[in-house]
C-alpha positions in Angstrom: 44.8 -61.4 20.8 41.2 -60.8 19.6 41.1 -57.9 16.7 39.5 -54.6 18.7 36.1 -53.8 16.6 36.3 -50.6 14.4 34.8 -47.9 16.7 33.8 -44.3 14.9 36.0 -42.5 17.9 39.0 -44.3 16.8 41.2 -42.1 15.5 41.1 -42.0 11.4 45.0 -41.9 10.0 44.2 -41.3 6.4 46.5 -43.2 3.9 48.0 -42.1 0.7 45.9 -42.7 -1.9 43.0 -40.2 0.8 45.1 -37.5 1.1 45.8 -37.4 -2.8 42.6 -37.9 -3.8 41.5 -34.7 -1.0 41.4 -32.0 -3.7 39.6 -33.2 -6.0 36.9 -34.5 -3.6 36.7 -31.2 -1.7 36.3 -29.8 -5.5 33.3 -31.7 -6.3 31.7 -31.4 -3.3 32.2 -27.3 -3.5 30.7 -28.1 -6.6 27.7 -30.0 -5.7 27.3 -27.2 -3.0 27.2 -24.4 -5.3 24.5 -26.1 -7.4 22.4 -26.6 -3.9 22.8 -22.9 -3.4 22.1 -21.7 -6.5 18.7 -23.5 -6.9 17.7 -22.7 -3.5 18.8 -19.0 -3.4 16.1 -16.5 -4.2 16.1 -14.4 -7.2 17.2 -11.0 -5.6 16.1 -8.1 -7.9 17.5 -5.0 -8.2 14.9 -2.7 -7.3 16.9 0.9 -7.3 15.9 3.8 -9.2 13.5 6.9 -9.3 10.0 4.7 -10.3 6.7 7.3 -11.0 3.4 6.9 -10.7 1.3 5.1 -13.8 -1.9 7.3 -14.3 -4.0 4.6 -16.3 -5.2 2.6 -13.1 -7.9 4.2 -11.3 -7.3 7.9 -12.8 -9.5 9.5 -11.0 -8.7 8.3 -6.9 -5.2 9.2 -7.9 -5.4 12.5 -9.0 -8.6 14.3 -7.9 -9.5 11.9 -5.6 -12.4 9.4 -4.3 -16.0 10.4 -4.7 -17.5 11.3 -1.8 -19.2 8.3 0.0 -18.3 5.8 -2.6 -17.6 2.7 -1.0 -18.0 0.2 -3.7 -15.8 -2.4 -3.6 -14.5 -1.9 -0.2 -15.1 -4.3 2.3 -16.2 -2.5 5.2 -17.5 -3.9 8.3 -19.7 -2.0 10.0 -17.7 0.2 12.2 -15.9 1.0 8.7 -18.9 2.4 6.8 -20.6 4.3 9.7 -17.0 5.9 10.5 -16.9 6.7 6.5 -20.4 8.4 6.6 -20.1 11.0 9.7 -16.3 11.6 8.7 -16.7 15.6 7.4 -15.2 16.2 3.9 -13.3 18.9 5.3 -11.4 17.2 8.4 -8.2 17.3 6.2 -8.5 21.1 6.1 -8.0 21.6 9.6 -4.1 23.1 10.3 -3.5 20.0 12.7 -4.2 17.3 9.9 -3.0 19.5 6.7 0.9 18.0 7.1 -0.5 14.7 8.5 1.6 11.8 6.5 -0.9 9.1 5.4 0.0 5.2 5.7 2.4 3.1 3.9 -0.2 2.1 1.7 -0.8 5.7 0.3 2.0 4.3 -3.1 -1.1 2.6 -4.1 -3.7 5.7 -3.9 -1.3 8.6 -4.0 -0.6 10.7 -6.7 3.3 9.9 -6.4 5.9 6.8 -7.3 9.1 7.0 -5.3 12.8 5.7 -4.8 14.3 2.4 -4.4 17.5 2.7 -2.4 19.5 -0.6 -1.1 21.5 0.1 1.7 24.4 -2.0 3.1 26.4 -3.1 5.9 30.0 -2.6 6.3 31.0 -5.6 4.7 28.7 -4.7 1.3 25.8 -7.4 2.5 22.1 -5.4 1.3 20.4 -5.5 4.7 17.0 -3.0 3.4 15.4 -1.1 0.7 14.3 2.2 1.7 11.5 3.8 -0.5 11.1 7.6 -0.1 8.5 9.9 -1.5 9.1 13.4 -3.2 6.6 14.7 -0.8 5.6 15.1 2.3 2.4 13.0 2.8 4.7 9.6 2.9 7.5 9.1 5.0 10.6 7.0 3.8 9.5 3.3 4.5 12.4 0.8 5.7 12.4 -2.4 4.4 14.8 -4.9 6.5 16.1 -7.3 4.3 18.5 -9.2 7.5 15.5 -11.2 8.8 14.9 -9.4 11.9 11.8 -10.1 14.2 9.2 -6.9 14.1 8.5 -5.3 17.6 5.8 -6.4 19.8 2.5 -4.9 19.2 2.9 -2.0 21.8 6.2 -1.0 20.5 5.8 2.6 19.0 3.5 3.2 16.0 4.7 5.3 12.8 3.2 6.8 10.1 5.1 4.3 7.8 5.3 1.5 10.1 7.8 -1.4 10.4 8.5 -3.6 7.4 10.5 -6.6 6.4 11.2 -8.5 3.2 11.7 -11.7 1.8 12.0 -12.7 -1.7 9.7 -15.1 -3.3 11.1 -16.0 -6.8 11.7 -12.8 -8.5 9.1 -11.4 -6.1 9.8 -8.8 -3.4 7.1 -9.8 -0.2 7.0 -7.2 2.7 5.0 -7.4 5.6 4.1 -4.4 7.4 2.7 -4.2 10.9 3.1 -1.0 14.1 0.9 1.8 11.8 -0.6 5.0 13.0 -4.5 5.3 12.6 -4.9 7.2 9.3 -6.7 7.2 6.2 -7.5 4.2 4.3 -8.8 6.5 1.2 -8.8 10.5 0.7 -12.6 9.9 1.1 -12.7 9.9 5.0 -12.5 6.2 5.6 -10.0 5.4 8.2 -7.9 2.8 9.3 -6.6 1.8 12.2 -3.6 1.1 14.6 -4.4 -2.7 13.8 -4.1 -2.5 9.8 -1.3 -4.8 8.4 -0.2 -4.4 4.8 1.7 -7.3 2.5 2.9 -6.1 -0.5 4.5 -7.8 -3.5 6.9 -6.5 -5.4 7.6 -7.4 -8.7 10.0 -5.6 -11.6 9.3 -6.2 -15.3 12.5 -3.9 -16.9 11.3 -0.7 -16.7 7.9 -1.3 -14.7 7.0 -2.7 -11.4 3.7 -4.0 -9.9 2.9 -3.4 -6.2 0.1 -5.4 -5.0 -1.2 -5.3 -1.8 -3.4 -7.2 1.0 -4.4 -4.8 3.4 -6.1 -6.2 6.7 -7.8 -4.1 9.5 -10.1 -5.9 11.6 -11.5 -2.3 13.3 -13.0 -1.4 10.4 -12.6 -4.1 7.3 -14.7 -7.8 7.4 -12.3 -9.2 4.5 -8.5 -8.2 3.6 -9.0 -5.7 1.0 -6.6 -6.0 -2.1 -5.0 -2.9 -4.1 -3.0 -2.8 -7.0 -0.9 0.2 -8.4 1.8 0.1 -12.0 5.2 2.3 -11.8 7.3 3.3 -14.6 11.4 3.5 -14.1 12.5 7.2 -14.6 15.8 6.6 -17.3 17.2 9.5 -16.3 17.4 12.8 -13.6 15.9 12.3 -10.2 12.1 12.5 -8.5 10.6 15.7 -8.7 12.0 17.7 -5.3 10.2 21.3 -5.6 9.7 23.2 -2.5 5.6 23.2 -3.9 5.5 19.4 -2.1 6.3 20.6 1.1 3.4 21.2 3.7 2.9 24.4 4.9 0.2 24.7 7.4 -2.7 27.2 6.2 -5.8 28.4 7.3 -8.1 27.7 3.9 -10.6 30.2 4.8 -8.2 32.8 6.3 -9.8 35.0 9.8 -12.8 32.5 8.7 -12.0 29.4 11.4 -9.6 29.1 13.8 -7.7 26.8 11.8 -8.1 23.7 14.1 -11.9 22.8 13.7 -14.2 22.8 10.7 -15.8 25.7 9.4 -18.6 24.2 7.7 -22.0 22.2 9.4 -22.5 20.0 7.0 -25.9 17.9 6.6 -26.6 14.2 7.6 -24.2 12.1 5.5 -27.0 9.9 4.3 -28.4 12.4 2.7 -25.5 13.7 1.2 -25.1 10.2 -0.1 -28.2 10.0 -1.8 -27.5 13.3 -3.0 -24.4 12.4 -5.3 -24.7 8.8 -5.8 -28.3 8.5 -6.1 -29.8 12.0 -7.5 -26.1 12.5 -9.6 -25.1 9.2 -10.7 -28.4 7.4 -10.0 -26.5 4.3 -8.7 -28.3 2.3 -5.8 -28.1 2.9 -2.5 -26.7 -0.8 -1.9 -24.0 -0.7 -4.1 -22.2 2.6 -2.7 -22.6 1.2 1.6 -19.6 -1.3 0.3 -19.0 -4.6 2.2 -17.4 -7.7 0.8 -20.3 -8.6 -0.8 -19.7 -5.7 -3.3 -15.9 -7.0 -4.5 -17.3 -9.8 -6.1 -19.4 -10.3 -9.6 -21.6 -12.4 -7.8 -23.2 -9.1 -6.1 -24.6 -8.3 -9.7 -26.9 -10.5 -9.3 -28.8 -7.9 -6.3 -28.8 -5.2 -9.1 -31.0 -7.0 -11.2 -33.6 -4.3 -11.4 -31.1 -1.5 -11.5 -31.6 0.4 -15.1 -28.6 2.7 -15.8 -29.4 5.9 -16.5 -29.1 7.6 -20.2 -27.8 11.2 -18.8 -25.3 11.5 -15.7 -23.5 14.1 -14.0 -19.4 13.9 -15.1 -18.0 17.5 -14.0 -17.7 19.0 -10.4 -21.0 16.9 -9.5 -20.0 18.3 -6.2 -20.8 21.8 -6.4 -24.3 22.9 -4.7 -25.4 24.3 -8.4 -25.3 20.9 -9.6 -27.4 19.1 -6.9 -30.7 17.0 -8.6 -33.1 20.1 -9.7 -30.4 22.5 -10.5 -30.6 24.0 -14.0 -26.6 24.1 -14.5 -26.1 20.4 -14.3 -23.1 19.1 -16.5 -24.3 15.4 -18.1 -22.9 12.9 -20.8 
């Protein structure tokens, strides 16, 4: 009889010397597995705690707020910059807009920090991060951590939107999409139901970075990119006083009927001109914004611009300190 060829859906017996020889291969090859793993696995940070606000980046849009018609730096399209000129500096005033959340973006131009929570499954696995605000302008953003998909683009827009994570190194990277139309600063500009944030996350001990690339294509022509520094709070909790809470108001009261704005207010481009160009004597082509204006290169348009030796630098705002006024505050 001719020997039958070895064929791979023979059936294997193993011998003696295999099966002894079994635990220790299964052993190394565990081994050899966990060593696969462990280079490949991401470096999951723990991000919990009660994280405020740095004040040294950009004091001034994160506590009083943006100058009026500055858009510097801001790449507005367009539709971006003529929406930021007629917006009325009083629209937030209005009882219908006064409790009105803004985006999840607002952690980078708020006033506030907030809370890193992980939350888990039944069997312990961290599915999200939730990060809440001690008040009421930002709602708690979810952060899915369990690689689901996002909805489609009709599902329902929020104020904080849908968001999942990934990590990337020691590197927390979130992709938000499905945002209400809103504010992209405290200014007037808006944004739209087509902005998309990504945000990176990153813990050094006590302080974290969140950087951001935040894409509209209503009213941006390049992804605009913020930056914001919190500090970890080593011990108590975030600020929770009933102060933070919105109650609706009429600012002028029996003056308006609290839903519409009480004051006319003149031609934005001439309000413009007004602060930027009679206060702070900057030109008129740097304040309109566009791309152009994020880069050095731009300096090179300003050529003939001469900075002035005296500026307004307190409440340039008020009417007694338009050009011509004899109360003027300058430095």
């Amino acid at each position: 009889m001719k020997p039958q060829p070895f064929l791979l859906t023979r059936p294997f017996v193993p011998t003696r010397t295999f099966v002894l020889a079994q635990p220790f291969v299964l052993a190394a090859l565990m081994g050899m597995a966990a060593l696969v793993y462990t280079a490949a696995a991401p470096a999951q940070v723990d991000l919990s705690g009660n994280w405020v606000a740095e004040s040294l980046e950009d004091p001034v849009e994160h506590t009083d707020g943006s100058i009026p018609d500055m858009f510097a730096g801001l790449p507005l399209n367009d539709d971006g910059r003529q929406a930021g000129l007629t917006a009325p500096g009083d629209e937030m005033q209005e009882l219908n807009r006064e409790c009105q959340p803004w985006s999840a973006h607002y952690i980078l131009i708020g006033p506030w920090g907030g809370r890193f929570a992980a939350v888990h499954d039944d069997q312990g696995h961290l599915i999200a991060w939730t990060l809440s605000s001690p008040a009421y302008d930002r709602l708690p953003m979810t952060i899915w951590m369990d690689g689901r998909s996002a909805p489609p683009p009709l599902a329902l827009h929020t104020w904080e939107g849908f968001s999942t994570g990934s990590w990337e190194g020691a590197t927390l990277v979130v992709h938000t999409s499905l945002l209400k139309d809103g504010y992209l600063e405290d200014d007037g500009l808006p944004s739209s139901n087509k902005e998309t944030d990504t945000f990176f996350i990153t813990r050094y001990g006590d302080e974290m970075t969140i950087m951001a690339v935040i894409r509209d294509p209503v009213y941006l022509e390049a992804p605009l990119v913020q930056g914001r520094t919190l500090k970890l709070l080593s011990a108590g909790s975030v600020v929770d006083d009933p102060i933070l809470y919105c109650m609706p108001a009429e600012t002028v009261p029996g003056f308006t009927d609290g839903y519409h704005s009480a004051i006319e207010l003149p031609p934005r481009e001439l309000r413009q001109q007004a602060f930027l160009t009679g206060l702070y004597h900057l030109p008129l082509i740097a304040t309109l914004g566009g791309a152009q204006t994020m880069y050095p290169q731009f300096q090179q348009k300003l050529r003939d611009y001469k900075p002035p030796s005296t500026y307004c630098s307190l409440y340039c705002g008020r009417e007694e300190n338009l050009p011509g006024a004899p109360n003027i505050q300058t430095r």
